[in-house]
C-alpha positions in Angstrom: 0.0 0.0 0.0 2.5 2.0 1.2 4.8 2.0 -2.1 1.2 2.7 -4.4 1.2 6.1 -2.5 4.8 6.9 -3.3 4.5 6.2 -7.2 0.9 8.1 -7.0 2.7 11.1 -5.7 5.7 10.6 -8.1 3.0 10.5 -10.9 1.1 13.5 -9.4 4.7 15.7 -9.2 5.5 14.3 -12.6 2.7 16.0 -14.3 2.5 19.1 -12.4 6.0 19.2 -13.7 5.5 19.2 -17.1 2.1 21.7 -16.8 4.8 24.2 -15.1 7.5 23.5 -18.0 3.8 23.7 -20.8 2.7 27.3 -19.3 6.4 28.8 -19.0 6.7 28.2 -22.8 3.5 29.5 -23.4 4.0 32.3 -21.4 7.5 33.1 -23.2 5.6 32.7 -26.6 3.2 35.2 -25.6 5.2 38.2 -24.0 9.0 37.1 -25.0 11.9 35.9 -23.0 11.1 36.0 -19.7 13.0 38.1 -16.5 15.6 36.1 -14.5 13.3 37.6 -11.3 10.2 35.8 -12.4 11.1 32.3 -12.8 11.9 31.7 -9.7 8.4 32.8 -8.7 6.6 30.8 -11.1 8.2 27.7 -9.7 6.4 28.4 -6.5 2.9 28.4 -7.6 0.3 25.8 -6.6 -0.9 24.0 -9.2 -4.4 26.1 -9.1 -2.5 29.3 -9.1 -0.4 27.8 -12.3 -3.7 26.4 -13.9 -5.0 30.2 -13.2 -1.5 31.6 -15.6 -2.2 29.3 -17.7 -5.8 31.1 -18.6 -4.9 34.3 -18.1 -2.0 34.4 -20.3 -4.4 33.9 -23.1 -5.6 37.7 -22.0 -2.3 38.8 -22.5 -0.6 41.0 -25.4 0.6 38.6 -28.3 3.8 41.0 -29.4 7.0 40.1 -27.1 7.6 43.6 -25.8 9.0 45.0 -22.6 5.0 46.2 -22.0 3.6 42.9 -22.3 5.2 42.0 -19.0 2.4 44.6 -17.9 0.2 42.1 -18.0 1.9 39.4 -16.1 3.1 42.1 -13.5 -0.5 42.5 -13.3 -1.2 39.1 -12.7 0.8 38.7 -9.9 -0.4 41.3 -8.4 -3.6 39.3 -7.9 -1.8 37.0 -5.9 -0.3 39.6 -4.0 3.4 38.3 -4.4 5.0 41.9 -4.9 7.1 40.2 -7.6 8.2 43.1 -9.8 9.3 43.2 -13.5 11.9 45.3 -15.1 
């Protein structure tokens, strides 16, 4: 029983993994390479608040400039994470 809960929660980590690795691309192809500042932050977010990104980016401004991070700035904001972009 005990070693069905350890490869259940390897499975579970596994794909919430790969959802975090899906939405950072996504996120890159929408507003462009991505500060050094924010990753670190994105790699902390529960997998609601990640599934949440993941929708919101689709809000966001299509052309990789320095004012789409606006809109992720913004975003955190919600979450109340004082994470700044530059």
């Amino acid at each position: 029983m005990m070693r069905e809960s350890v490869i259940y929660q390897e499975i579970l980590a596994e794909g919430e993994q790969r959802e975090r690795a899906l939405i950072l691309r996504q996120l890159t192809r929408r507003v462009g390479e991505l500060p050094q500042e924010v990753l670190p932050r994105i790699e902390t977010l529960s997998l609601e608040q990640l599934e949440n990104l993941g929708e919101a980016l689709l809000d966001f401004q299509a052309m990789p400039t320095a004012v789409n991070y606006a809109d992720l700035e913004t975003w955190f904001s919600t979450l109340d994470v004082g994470v700044k972009i530059t």
